[in-house]
N, C-alpha and C positions, 0 to 999 in steps of 0.2 A: 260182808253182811253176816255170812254164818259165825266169823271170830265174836262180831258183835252179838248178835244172840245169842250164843254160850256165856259170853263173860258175863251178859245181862242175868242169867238163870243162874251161873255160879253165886254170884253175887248175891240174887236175892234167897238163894238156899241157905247161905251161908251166914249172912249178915242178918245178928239177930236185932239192931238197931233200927235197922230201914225196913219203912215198911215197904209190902212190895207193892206189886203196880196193881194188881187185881188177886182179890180172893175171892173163891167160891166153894164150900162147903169144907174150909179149913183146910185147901191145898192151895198153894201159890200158885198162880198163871203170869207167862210172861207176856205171849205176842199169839195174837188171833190169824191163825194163817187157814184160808179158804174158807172162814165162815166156821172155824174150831179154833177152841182156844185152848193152845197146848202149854202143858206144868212145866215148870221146871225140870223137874224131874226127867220127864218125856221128851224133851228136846236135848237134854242130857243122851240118854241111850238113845235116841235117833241117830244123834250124832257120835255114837260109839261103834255103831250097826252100819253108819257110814263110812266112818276110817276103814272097817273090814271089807266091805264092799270095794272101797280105792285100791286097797289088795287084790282083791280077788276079780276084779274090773274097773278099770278105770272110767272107762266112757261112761259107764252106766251111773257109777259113781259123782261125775258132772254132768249129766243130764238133771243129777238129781240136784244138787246145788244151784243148778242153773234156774232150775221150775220152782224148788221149794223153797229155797233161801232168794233166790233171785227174780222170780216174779215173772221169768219170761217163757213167753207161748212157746208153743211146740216147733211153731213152725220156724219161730226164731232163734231156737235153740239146733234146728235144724241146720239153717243158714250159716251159723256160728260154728258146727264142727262137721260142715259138707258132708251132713246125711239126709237123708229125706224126712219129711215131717213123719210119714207113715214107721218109720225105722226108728225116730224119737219118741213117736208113743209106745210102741212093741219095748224098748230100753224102757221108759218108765217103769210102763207095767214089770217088767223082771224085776227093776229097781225095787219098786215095792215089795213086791212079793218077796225077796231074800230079804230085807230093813222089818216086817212085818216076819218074820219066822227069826229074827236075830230077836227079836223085843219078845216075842213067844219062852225065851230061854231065859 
């Protein structure tokens, strides 16, 4: 899913014949995730902020694939890499917060 969402945002960056899937105040948006609808642009560097993060933690790193590209609860992403649900929000939360200071720069 996440290969498909990047190629989705390069594509409509890039491609100045197609139009994209949604615009709003003359910036491309590709895909509405939680009720935000994130540019192009921005799920570009997410996803640049996340290959570092795979670096620098891996688990953290699929936690975050798992919740944000993959749609699946905490607790099931718990189930999926035998840690506790309480251990996979605490990884979110760090997830975030280093992907939210990688986009800061």
């Amino acid at each position: 899913m996440r290969q498909i969402m990047l190629d989705t945002a390069r594509a409509n960056q890039t491609a100045k014949r197609n139009k994209p899937i949604q615009e709003e105040d003359g910036q491309k948006f590709v895909i509405e995730i939680n009720d935000q609808v994130t540019s192009c642009e921005e799920l570009i560097e997410i996803d640049m902020s996340l290959t570092k993060l795979e670096e620098f933690n891996p688990r953290l790193a699929e936690i975050v694939i798992h919740h944000f590209y993959g749609g699946y609860t905490f607790e099931k992403i718990a189930e999926m890499l035998d840690i506790s649900k309480r251990t996979a929000i605490r990884d979110w939360k760090k997830a975030k917060a280093f992907i939210f200071t990688q986009l800061d720069h």
